[in-house]
C-alpha positions as CSV (number, residue, x, y, z in Angstrom):
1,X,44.9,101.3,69.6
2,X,43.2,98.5,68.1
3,X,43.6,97.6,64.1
4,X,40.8,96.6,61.5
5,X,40.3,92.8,63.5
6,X,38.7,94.7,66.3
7,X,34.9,93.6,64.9
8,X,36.2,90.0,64.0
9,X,34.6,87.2,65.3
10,X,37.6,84.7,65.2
11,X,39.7,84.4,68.4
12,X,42.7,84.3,66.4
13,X,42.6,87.4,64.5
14,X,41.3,89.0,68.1
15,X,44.6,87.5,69.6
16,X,45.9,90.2,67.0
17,X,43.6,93.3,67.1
18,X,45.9,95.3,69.5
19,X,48.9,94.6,67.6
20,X,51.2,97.5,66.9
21,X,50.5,96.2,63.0
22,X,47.5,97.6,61.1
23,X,46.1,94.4,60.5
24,X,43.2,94.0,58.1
25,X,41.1,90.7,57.5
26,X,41.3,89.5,54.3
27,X,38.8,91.3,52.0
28,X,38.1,94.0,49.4
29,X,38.9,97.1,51.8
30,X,42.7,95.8,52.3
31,X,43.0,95.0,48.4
32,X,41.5,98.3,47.7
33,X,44.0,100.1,49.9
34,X,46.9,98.3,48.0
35,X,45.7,98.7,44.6
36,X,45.4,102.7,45.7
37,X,48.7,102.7,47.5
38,X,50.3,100.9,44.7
39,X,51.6,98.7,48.0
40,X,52.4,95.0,48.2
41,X,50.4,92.7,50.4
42,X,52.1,91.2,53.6
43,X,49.6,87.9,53.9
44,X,49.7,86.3,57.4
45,X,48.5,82.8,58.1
46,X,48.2,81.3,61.1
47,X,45.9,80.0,63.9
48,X,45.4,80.8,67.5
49,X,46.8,77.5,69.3
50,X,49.9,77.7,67.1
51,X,53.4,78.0,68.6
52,X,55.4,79.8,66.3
53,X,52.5,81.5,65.2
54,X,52.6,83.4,68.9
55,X,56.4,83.2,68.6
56,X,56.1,85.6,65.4
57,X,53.8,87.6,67.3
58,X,56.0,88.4,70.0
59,X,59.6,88.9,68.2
60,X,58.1,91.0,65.3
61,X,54.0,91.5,65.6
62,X,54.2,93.6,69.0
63,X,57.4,95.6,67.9
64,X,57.1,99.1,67.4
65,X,59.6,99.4,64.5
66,X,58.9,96.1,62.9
67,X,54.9,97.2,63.0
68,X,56.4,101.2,62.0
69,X,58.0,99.2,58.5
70,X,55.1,96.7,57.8
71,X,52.4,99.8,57.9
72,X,55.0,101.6,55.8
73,X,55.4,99.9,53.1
74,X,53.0,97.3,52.7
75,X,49.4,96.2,53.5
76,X,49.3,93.7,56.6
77,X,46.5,91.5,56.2
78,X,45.7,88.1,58.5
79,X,44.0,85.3,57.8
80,X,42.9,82.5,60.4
81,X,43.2,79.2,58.8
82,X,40.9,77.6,60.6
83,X,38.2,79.9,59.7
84,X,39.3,80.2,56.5
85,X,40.9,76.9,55.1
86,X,40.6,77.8,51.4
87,X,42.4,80.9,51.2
88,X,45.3,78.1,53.4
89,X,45.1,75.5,51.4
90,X,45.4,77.9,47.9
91,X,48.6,79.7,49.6
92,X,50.1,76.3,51.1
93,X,50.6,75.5,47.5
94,X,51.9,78.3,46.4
95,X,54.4,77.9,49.3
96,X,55.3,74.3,48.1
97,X,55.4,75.2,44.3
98,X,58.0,78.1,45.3
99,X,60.0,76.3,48.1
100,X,59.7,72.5,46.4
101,X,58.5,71.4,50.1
102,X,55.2,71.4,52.3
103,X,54.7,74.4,54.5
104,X,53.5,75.0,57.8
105,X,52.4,77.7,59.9
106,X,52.6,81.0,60.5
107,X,52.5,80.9,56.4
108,X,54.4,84.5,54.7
109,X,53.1,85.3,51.8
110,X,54.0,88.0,49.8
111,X,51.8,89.2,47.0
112,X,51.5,92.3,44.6
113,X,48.8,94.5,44.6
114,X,46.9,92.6,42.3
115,X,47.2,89.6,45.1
116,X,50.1,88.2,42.4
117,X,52.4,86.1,45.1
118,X,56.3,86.6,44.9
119,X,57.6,85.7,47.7
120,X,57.2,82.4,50.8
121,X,58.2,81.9,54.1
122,X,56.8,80.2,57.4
123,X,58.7,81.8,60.6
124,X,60.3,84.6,60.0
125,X,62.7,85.2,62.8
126,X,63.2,89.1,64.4
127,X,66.8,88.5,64.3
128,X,69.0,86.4,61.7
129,X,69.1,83.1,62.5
130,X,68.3,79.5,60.5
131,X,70.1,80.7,57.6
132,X,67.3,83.5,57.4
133,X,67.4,87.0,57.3
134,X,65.7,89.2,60.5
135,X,61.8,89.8,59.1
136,X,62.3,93.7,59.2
137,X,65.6,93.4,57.0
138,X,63.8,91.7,54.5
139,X,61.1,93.8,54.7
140,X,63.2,96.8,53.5
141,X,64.5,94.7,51.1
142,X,61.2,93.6,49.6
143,X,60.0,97.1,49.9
144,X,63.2,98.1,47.9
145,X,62.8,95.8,44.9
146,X,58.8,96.4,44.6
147,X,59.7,100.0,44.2
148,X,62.5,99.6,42.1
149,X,62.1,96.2,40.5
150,X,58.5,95.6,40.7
151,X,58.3,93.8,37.3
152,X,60.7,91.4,37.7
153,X,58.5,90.5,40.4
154,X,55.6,90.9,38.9
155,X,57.0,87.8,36.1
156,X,58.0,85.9,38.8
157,X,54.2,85.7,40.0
158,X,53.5,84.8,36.9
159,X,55.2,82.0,36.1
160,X,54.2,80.8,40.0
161,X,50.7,81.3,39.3
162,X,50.8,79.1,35.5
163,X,52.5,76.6,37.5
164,X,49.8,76.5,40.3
165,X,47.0,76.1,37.5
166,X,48.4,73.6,34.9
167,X,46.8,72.0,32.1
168,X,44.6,69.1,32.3
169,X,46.4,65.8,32.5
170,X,45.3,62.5,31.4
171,X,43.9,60.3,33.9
172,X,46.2,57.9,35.0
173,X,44.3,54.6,35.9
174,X,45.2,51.3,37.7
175,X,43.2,48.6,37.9
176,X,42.4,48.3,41.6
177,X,42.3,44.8,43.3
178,X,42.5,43.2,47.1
179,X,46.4,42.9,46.7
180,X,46.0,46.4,47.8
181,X,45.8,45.1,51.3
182,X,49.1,43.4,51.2
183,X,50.6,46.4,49.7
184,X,49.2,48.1,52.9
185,X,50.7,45.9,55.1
186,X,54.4,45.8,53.2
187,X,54.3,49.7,53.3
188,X,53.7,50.2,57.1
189,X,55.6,47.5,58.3
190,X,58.3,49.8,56.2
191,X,57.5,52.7,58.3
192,X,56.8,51.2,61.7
193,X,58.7,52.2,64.3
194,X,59.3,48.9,66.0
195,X,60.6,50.0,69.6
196,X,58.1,53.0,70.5
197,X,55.1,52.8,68.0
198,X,54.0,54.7,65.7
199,X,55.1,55.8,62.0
200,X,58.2,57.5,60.9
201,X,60.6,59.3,62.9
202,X,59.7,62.6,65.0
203,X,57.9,64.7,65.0
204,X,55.5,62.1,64.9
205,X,51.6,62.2,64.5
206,X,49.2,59.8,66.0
207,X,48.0,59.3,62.2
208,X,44.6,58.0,63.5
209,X,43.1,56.9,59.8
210,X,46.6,54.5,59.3
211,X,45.6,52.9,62.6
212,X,42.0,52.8,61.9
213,X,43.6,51.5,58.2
214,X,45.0,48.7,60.1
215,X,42.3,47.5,62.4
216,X,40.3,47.3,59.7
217,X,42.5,45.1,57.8
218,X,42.8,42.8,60.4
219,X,39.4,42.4,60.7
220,X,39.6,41.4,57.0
221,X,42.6,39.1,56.7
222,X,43.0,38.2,60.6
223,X,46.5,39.3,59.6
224,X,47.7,39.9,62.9
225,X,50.7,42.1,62.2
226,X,48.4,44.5,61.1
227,X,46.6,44.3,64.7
228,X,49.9,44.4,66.3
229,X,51.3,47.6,64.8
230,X,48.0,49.6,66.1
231,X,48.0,48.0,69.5
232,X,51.5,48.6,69.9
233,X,51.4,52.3,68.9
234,X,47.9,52.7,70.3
235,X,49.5,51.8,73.9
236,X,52.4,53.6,72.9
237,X,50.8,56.7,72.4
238,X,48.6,56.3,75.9
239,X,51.9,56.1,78.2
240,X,51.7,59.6,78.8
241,X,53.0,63.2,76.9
242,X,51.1,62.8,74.0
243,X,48.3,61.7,76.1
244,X,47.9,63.7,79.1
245,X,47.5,61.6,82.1
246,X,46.8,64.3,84.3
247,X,43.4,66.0,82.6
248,X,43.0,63.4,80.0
249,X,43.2,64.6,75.9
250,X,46.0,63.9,73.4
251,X,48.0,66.6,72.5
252,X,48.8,67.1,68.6
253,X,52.1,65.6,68.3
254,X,55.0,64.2,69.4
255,X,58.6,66.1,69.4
256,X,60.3,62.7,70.0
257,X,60.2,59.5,68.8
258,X,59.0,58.1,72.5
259,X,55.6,60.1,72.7
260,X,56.7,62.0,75.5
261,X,57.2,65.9,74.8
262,X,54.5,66.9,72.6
263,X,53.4,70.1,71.2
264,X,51.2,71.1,74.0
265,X,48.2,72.0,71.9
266,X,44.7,69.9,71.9
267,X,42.6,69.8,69.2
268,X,39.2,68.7,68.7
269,X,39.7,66.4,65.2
270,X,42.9,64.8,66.8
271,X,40.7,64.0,70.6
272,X,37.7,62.9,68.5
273,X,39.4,60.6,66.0
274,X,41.7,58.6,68.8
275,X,38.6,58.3,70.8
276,X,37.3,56.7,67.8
277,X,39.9,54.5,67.0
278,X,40.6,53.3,70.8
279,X,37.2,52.2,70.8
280,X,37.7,50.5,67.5
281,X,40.7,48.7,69.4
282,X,38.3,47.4,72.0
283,X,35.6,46.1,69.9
284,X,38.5,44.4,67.9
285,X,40.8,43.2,71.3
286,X,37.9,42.8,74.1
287,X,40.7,44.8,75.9
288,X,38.9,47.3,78.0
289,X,41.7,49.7,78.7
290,X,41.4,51.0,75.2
291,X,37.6,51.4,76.3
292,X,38.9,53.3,79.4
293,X,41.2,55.7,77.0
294,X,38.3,56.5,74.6
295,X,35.8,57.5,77.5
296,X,38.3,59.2,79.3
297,X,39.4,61.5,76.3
298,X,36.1,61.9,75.6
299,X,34.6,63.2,79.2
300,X,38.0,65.6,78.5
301,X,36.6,66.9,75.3
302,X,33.0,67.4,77.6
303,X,34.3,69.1,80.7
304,X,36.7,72.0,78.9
305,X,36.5,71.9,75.2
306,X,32.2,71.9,75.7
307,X,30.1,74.6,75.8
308,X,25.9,74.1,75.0
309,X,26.9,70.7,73.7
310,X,28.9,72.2,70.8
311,X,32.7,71.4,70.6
312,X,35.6,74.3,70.3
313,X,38.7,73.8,68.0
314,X,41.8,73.9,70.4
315,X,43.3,74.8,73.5
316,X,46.5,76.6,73.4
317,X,50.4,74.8,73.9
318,X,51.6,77.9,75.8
319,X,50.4,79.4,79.2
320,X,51.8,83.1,80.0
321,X,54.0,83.1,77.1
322,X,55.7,79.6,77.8
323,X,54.9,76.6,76.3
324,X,53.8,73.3,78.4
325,X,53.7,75.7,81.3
326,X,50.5,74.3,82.2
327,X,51.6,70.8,82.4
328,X,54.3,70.0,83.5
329,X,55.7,70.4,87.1
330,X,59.3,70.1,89.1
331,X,59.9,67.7,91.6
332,X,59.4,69.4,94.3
333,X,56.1,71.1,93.9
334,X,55.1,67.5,92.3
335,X,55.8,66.5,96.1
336,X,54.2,69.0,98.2
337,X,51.1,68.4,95.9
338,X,51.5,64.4,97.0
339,X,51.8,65.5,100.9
340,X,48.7,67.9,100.5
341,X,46.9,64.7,99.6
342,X,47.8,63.1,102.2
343,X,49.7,60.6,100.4
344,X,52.8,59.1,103.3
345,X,55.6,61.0,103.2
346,X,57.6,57.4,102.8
347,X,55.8,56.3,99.4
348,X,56.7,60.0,97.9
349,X,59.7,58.9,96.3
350,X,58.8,56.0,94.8
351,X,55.8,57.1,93.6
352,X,57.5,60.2,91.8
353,X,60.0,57.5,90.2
354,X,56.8,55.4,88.5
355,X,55.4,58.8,87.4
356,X,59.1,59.5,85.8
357,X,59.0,62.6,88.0
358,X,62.5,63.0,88.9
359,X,65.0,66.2,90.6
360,X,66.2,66.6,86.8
361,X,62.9,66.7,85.0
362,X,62.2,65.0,82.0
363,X,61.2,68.7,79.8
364,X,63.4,71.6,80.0
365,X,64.0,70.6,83.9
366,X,60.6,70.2,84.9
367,X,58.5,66.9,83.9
368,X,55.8,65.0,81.8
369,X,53.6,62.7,84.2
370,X,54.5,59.2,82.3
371,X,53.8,55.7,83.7
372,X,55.4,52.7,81.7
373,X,52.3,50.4,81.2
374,X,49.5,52.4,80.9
375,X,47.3,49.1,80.2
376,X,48.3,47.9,84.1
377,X,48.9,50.8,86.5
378,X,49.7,48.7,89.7
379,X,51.2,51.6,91.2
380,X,50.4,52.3,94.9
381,X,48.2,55.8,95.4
382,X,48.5,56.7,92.0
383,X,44.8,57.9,91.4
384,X,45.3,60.0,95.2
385,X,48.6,61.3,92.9
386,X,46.8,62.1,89.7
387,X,43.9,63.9,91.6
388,X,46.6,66.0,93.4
389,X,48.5,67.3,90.2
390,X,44.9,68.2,89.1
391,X,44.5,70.0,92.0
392,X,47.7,71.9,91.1
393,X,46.9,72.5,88.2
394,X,43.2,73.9,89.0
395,X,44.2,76.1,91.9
396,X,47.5,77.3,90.7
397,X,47.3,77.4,87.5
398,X,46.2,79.6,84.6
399,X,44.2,77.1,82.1
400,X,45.8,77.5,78.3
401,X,43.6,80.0,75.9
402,X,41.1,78.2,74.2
403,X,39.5,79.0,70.8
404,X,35.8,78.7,71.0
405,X,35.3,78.8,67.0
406,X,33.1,76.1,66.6
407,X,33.6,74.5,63.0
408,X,31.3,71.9,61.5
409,X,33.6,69.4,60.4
410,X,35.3,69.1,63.9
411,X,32.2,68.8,65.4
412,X,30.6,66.2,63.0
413,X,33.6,64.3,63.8
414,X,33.5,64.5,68.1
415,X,29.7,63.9,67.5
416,X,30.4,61.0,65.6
417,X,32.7,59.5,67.9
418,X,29.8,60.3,70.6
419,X,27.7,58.3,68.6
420,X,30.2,55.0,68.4
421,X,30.9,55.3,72.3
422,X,27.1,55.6,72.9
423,X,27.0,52.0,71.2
424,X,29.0,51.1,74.5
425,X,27.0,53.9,77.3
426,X,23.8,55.1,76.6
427,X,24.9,57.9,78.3
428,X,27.1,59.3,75.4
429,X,24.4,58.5,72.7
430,X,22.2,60.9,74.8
431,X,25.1,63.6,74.6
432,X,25.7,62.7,71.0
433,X,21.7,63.3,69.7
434,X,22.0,66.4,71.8
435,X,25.3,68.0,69.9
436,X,23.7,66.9,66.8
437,X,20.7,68.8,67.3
438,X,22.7,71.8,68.2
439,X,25.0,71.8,65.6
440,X,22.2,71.3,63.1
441,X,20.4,73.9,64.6
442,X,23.7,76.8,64.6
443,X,25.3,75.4,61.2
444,X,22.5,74.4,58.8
445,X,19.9,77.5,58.3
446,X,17.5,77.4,55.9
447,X,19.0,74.9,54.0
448,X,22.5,76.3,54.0
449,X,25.6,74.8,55.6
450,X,27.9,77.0,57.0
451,X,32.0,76.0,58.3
452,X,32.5,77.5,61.1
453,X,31.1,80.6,63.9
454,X,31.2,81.2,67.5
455,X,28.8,80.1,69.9
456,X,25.8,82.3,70.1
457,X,27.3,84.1,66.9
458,X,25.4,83.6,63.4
459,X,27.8,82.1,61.0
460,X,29.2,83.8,58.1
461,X,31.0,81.4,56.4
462,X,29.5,79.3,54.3
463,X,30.9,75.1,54.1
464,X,33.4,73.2,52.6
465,X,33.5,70.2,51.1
466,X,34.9,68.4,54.2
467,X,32.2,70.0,56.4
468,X,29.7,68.4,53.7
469,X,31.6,65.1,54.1
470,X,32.1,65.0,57.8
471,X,28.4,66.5,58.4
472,X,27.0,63.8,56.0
473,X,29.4,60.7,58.2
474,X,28.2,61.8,61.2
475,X,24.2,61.8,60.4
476,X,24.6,58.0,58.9
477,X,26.7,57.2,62.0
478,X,23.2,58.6,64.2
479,X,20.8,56.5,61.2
480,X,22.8,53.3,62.5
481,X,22.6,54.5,65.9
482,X,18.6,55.7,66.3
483,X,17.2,54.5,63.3
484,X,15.7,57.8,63.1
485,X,15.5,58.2,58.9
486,X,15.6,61.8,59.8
487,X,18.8,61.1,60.2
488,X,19.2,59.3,56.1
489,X,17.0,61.4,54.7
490,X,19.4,64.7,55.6
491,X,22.8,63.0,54.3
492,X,21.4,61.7,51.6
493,X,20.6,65.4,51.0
494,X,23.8,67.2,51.8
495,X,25.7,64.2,49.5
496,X,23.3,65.4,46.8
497,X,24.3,69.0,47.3
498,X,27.9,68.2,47.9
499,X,27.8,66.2,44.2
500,X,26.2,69.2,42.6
501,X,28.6,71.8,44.3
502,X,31.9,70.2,44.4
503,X,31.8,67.2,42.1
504,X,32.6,67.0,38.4
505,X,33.9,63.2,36.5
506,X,35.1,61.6,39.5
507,X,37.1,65.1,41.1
508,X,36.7,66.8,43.7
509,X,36.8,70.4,44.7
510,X,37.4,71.7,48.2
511,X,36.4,74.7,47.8
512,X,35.0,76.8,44.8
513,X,34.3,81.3,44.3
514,X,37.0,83.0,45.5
515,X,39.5,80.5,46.1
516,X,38.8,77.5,44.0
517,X,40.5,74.5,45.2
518,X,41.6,70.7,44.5
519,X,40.3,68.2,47.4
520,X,43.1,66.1,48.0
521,X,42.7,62.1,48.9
522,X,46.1,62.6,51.2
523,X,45.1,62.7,54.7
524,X,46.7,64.8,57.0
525,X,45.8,66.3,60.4
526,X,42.7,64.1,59.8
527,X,41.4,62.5,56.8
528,X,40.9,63.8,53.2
529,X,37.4,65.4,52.6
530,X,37.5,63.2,49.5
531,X,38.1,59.6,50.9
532,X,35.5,60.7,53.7
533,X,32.4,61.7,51.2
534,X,33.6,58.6,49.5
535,X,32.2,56.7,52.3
536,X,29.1,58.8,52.8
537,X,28.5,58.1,49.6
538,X,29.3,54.2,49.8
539,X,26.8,53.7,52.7
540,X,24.1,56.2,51.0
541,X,24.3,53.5,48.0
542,X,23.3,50.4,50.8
543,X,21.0,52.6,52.6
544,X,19.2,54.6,50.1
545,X,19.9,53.9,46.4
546,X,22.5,52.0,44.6
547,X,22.9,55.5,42.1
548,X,25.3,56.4,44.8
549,X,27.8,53.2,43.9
550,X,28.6,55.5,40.1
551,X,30.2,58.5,42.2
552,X,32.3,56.2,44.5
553,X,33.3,54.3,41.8
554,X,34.5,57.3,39.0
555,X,36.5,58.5,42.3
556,X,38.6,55.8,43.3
557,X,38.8,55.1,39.5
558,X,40.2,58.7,38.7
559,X,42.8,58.1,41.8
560,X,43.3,54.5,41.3
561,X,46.8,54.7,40.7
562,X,47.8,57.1,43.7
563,X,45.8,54.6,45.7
564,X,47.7,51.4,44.3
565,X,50.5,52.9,44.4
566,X,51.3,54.3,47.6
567,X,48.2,53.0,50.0
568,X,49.7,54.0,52.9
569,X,49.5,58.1,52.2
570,X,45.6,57.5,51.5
571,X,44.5,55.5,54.4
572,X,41.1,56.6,54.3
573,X,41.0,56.1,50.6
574,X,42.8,52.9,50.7
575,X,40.0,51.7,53.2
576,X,37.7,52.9,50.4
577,X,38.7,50.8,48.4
578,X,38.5,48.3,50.1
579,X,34.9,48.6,51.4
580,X,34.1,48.7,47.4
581,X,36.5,46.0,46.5
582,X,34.8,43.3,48.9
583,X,31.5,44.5,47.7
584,X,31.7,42.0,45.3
585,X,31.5,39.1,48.5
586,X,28.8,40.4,50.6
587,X,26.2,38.8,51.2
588,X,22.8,40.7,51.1
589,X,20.9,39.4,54.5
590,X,17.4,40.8,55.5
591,X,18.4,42.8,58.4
592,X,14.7,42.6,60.0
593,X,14.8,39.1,60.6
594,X,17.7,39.6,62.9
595,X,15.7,42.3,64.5
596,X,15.0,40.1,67.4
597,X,18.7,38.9,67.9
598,X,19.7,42.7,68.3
599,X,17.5,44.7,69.8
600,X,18.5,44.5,73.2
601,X,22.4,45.0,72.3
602,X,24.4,48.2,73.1
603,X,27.5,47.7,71.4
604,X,25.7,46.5,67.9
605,X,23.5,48.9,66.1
606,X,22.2,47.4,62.0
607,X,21.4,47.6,59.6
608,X,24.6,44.9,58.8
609,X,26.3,43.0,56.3
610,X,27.8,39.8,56.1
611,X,31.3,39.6,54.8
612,X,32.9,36.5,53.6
613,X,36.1,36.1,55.3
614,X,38.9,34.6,52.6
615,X,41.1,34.0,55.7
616,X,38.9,31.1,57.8
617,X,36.2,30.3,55.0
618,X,34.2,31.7,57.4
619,X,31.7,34.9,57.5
620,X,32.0,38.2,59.6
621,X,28.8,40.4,61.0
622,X,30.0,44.2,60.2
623,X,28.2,47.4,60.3
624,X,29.6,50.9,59.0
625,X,32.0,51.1,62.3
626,X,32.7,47.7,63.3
627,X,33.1,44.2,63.0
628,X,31.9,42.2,65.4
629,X,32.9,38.6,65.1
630,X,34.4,35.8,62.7
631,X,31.2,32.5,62.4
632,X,31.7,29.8,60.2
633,X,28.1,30.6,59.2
634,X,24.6,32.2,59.5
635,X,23.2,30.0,62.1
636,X,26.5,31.1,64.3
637,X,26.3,34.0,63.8
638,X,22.4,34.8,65.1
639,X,23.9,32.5,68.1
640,X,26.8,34.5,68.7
641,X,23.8,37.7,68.6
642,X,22.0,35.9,71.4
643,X,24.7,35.0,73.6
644,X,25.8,39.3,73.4
């Protein structure tokens, strides 16, 4: 019998609609029933590519007597985090103010009747384990103290939620200056992993904005270190696991330090950023297999993740209830999938051994397709061996759940990235204009953004600041692209909304009504929606009106010492500053009278700036994306236009 998620549109909270649990979606009908039931709220967060989130699910979710306990005594309630990022982002720091560390997901959350919370956990296992109690023993225990204790835990919300909502502090300002770009460099050289790429010890994340960080920097400086820490981890991260050789996409992260066993799961921001940033890496190196890694992520992203030229969220790490299912493969099926290609029986083995596909497996017995030098696969038959395991995959296989939800700030970032690549083939920049015009058309109605919806589905929702911010990158990105003013004249007016919705003496909210929210300039899974309407904001004040420059500047003043102090958590922010720092050496050039020099190029799209390079005396030719080239001076570089 299905629960109150039956009528939901999110794929996640469907994934729970039959549940043994009386599930409701967050909303006044659940807090109703608690306030009349005098019953505590059991508060679920999760999403539906999520690992332990299915792992919950299973152990506790689908069991009779856990579900008999939970409808009991409390009111189950789920909330999809994706859908719903303010109501995550409130109770993630409630998690972290009660448990002195970040949380993760599924999020457990506790709360009164009157939505008070008193109590945190992620995973909860069914049986006791990790130090932790079984979920359905401390769900009689909770149950116990609410009945008989309910004030003590009623103070203890309290002081939780004084804590969460502190007084004003004074601002604490830095002065902000270029040694911010040494700093930089000190700090990730610090948290470089030397042998295998990358930053900080597993799990590791691909951390796209500290590579785009860095190839920026080198651009700046020509400090090569900086170049040689993205490469590295760039090539790193494309050797296969992580990346998936087979079908193409990066999975979300690593579970090693080598790159190699992942979290199967494939989401849209991480695929659309590394596309990005790969390109970045081939504009900056000339090295055309970071080209090939880009387009081949991105014709992953437009054969499954692609429906009427909108983007989904994710695709699942688990396949009939076991994760990497999908994937992976033993020896010997890897072999009979070589000999139905036709591949000779006599190159089997040593073609399994340069795809690390061994008799002992390389993941729970069964193995990640891997090559060693991804940059120069010299590796007899290995395309005839790739296209087989595809085969495998396509006619044996079950393909991973996908979540259609389609969310703005996702797809402003793939569209984008469509954008940049469409500077190299025309044939993306046709794909990109199309997703824009559909995402426009589904998200923005009558003048109203909304977050997220599912395709054919009219959105509900309405945006957040990030969706604003990525929304507003991705139209500038088409502007430099089309030179449709369209393009300008729409950011210009979702920065103007975003300023009068979210902004307020250099902060920034996330979110505001029910769930009011900080922004934060930390970037996580993908950068912070403050450090990206910070750029939106920065190229609105060269493109439109200089007015713009007050708002960038009050922000990175307010965070100025965060910034200076720790660069390398902000990398967006800390490229912020940078862009406003070297404002102060560009050279205004009249973009028109290059007009002639350009027009015919793919790669370069104006208008451009000139930026005084400290490092050679020299002058680099930069647009919003790229750089494209170090001149001693103007006449160089309108030859170096006509030789491209």
């Amino acid at each position: 019998m299905a629960n109150h998620l039956k009528n939901e549109h999110s794929p996640y909270l469907q994934q729970h609609a039959d549940n043994p649990v009386d599930w409701y979606p967050w909303g006044e009908e659940a807090f109703k029933k608690a306030r009349d039931e005098h019953k505590p709220v059991f508060l679920s967060i999760g999403y539906s590519s999520c690992h332990w989130c299915h792992v919950m699910e299973e152990e506790s979710f689908r069991d009779e007597k856990t579900a008999k306990l939970l409808n009991k005594y409390f009111i189950p309630v789920k909330v999809d985090r994706e859908e719903r990022p303010d109501i995550d982002k409130h109770f993630q720091s409630v998690y972290q103010l009660m448990n002195g560390r970040p949380g993760g997901w599924p999020t457990s959350i506790f709360l009164t009747e009157e939505l008070k919370p008193f109590y945190s956990a992620t995973y909860i296992p069914d049986e006791p384990k990790y130090g932790m109690m079984s979920f359905s023993s401390l769900l009689e225990v909770i149950a116990d103290k609410y009945k008989n204790e309910k004030q003590v835990l009623v103070n203890e919300a309290d002081k939780i939620l004084k804590h969460l909502n502190p007084q004003e502090k004074s601002i604490q300002a830095t002065k902000l200056d270029e040694s911010i770009m040494a700093r930089v460099l000190k700090q990730a050289e610090q948290l470089f992993d030397s042998k295998e790429g990358g930053f900080n010890k597993a799990p590791k994340f691909p951390q796209a904005s500290t590579l785009e960080l860095l190839l920026n920097l080198y651009r700046i400086t020509a400090e090569k270190e900086a170049l040689n820490m993205a490469a590295q981890s760039l090539s790193s991260m494309a050797r296969g696991g992580l990346r998936d050789l087979v079908e193409g996409g990066f999975c979300r992260y690593s579970t090693d330090n080598e790159w190699l066993v992942p979290h199967f799961e494939k989401m849209t921001y991480d695929n659309a950023l590394l596309a990005s940033v790969y390109l970045q890496a081939y504009h900056v190196t000339h090295n055309e297999f970071y080209r090939e890694v880009a387009f081949e992520t991105i014709d992953f992203m437009l054969s499954k993740m692609c429906e009427n030229d909108l983007f989904y969220s994710a695709s699942d790490a688990d396949t009939e209830g076991q994760e990497g299912k999908y994937f992976v493969y033993t020896y010997e099926k890897a072999l009979k999938s070589f000999s139905k290609a036709g591949i000779p029986e006599k190159a089997h083995a040593k073609l399994a051994k340069a795809l690390h596909i061994t008799p002992e497996g390389n993941f729970e017995g069964k193995n990640i397709v891997r090559v060693d030098d991804p940059a120069k696969i010299d590796i007899p038959y290995y395309e005839k061996a790739i296209e087989a395991l595809q085969k495998r995959r396509d006619e044996k296989r079950v393909y991973p759940f996908i979540d259609t939800k389609v969310i703005v700030s996702w797809n402003a970032m793939m569209i984008s990235t469509l954008f940049r690549a469409g500077r190299v083939e025309k044939k993306y920049l046709k794909q990109a204009k199309r997703s824009l015009e559909k995402l426009l058309d589904t998200m923005y109605i009558n003048s109203q953004l909304f977050h997220s919806t599912l395709i054919g589905k009219e959105p509900k929702i309405q945006a957040f600041l990030e969706d604003y911010a990525y929304l507003g990158e991705t139209l500038i990105e088409a502007y430099e692209s089309t030179l449709d003013e369209s393009h300008l004249v729409l950011a210009t007016k979702l920065a103007n909304n975003a300023i009068e919705k979210y902004y307020q003496h250099g902060k920034w909210k996330f979110s505001r009504g029910e769930f009011e929210t900080d922004a934060d300039i930390y970037d996580s899974s993908y950068p912070s929606s403050v450090a990206t309407m910070t750029s939106v904001l920065h190229s609105l004040s060269s493109l439109v009106d200089t007015v713009y420059k007050k708002f960038v500047f009050k922000t990175l003043e307010i965070h100025s010492y965060d910034i200076m102090r720790q660069p390398i958590s902000t990398p967006k922010m800390s490229l912020m500053a940078i862009r406003y720092l070297k404002d102060d050496i560009i050279i205004k050039a009249q973009t028109d009278a290059l007009l002639p020099h350009i027009s015919q190029l793919d790669e370069i799209t104006y208008p451009f700036t000139f930026f005084k390079n400290d490092t050679n005396n020299g002058f680099m030719l930069c647009n919003s994306n790229s750089c494209f080239g170090h001149e001693k001076d103007f006449e160089s570089i309108v030859k170096f236009l006509e030789k491209r």
